[in-house]
N, C-alpha and C positions, 0 to 999 in steps of 0.2 A: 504493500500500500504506500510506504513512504517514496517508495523507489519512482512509484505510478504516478504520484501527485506533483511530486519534482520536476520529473520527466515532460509531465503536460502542462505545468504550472512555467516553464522554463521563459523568461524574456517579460515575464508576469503582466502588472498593468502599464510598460511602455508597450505591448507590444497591440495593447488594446487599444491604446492610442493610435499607434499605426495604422490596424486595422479599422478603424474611425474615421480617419482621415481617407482612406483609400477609397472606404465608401462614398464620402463628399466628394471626390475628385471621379471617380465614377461617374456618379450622377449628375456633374457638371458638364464632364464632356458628352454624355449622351445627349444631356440636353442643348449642348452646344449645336449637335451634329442633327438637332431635329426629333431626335425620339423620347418615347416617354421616359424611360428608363433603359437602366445598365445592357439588364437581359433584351429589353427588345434590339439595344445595337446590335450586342456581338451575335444575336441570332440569324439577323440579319440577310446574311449572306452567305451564311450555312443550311445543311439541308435541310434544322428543322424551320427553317423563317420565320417563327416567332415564339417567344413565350409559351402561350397553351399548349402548343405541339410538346415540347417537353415538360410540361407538368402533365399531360394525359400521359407519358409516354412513363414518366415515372410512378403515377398511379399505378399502372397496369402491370410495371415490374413489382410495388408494394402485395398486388391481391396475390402476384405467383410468389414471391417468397417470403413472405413474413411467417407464413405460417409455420411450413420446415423451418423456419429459422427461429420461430419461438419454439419449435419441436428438441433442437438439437439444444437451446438454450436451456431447456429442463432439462435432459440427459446431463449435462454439466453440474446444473444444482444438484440434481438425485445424486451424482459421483464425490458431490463438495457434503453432502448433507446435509444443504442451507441456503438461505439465500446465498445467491452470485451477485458478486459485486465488482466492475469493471477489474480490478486488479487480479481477479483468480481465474481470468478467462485463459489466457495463456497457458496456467500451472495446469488449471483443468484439459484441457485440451490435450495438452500432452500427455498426461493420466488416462485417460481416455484412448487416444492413438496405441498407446502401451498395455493397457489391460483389455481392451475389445480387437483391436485387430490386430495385437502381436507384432506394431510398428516399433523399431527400436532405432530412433534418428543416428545412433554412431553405428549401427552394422549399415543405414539406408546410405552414410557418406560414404562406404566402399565400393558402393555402384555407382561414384560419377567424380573419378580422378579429375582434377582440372585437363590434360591436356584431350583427353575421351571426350569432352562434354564440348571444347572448343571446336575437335575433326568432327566430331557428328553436326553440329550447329552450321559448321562452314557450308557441308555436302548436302544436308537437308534441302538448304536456304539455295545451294548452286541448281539442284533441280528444281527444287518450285519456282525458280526466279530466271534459268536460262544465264545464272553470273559463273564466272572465272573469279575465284578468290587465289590468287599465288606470293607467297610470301615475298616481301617488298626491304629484306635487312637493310640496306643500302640507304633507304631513308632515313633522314635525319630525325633523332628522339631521342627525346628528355628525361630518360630515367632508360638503364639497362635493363628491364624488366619489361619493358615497351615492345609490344612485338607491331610490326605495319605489314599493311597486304596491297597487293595493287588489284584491281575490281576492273573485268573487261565482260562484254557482252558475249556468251559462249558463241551463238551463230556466225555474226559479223567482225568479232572480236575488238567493237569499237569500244576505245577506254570510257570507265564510269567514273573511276575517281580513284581514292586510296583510302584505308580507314589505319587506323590503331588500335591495337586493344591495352589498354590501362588496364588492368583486372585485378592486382595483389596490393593489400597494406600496404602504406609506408607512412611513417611519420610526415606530420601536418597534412596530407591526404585528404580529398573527400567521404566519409564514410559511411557512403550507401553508392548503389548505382545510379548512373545518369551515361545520356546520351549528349553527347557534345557536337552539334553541327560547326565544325570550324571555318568551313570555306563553301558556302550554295553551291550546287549545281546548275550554271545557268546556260541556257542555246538559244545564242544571240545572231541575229542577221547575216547573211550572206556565209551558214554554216558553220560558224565560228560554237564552240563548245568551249565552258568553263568548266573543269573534271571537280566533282567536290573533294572534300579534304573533311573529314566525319572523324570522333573519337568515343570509344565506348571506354567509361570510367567506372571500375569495382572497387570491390572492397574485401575478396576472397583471403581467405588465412594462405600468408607466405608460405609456400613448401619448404618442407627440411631436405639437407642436401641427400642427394637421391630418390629422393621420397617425394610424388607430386601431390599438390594439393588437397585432399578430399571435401569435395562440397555437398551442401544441404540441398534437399530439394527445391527449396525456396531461391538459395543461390543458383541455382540451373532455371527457372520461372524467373526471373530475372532479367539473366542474361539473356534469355530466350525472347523477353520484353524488347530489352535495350534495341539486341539487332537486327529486331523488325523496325524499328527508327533507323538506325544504321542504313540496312538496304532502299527505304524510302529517301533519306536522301541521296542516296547512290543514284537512285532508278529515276527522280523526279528531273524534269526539266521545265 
């Protein structure tokens, strides 16, 4: 509990203040730009076009899962023997994973060494996408642990661009995933192509020498997130 309250209480009421302020400048520039509000801009010009479209859309996600999902929420209290209270959802869950289906997260990290979880991710993504990923050393990176690829279109073999994988710890570090678009992909007039420049950023435990990484499931959904970003900006023009 004290751990949960820290962790969400963290930046405390400066950051309510920011949050405050973001709202007034929201609503100033929608109104600026003519509409009623935040949501009716940025809807705008996406597929849903306005407002209602996404609150009906999220209605119709509440009727299909709330229910299982107050379903699995008592499975958790029945396993705590009490109310549940935001902070035992986690402990619960993984009590749960362990005594009903025999999930043991340190045997499930032997099934996804980091360098298995990188070749399977490259080859998936090369046949669903028609890409050439080929490792790219020779490019310039900012930490030895930086591996780069060069990204070509298998049929026509025209280049897409180049990515990076950032993946491992390091002091002062980002410490979660993100996808980092460094350079657009842009195709500008008279055939001219700007190749993109893309970086995918972890936070995976260092391997010990000889010994490669083992990741959680979570850390493979992840990565699997990130470099569907990655290959969109590879692919877009």
């Amino acid at each position: 509990k004290a751990y949960y309250l820290a962790y969400y209480r963290r930046g405390g009421a400066v950051n309510v203040g920011f949050l405050e302020q973001a709202l007034r400048e929201r609503s100033r520039i929608a109104h600026l730009l003519g509409y009623a509000n935040w949501s009716a801009y940025v809807t705008a010009d996406r597929m849903a076009r306005m407002p209602a479209a996404v609150n009906a859309f999220l209605r119709r996600l509440d009727g299909d899962l709330l229910p299982p999902a107050r379903a699995e929420y008592a499975q958790l209290a029945a396993l705590k023997g009490g109310p549940l209270d935001p902070w035992d959802v986690t402990y619960e869950q993984s009590r749960l994973r362990a005594q009903r289906f025999g999930i043991d997260r340190d045997v499930e990290r032997s099934y996804f060494p980091a360098p298995h979880v990188i070749a399977a991710v490259l080859r998936l993504s090369a046949r669903l996408f028609g890409l050439t990923f080929t490792p790219a050393p020779a490019l310039p990176r900012w930490s030895p642990d930086v591996a780069a690829y060069d990204v070509r279109d298998t049929a026509p073999g025209a280049p897409r661009g180049v990515f990076y994988l950032d993946l491992y710890a390091r002091p002062g570090k980002l410490d979660r995933f993100a996808n980092a678009p460094l350079r657009a992909r842009r195709a500008f007039s008279g055939g001219i192509v700007r190749p993109a420049v893309n970086a995918i950023l972890g936070s995976w435990p260092v391997p010990a020498p000889g010994r490669p990484a083992l990741l959680s499931y979570d850390d493979v959904i992840a990565f699997v997130h990130e470099f569907g970003h990655n290959v969109a900006a590879l692919c877009a023009d």
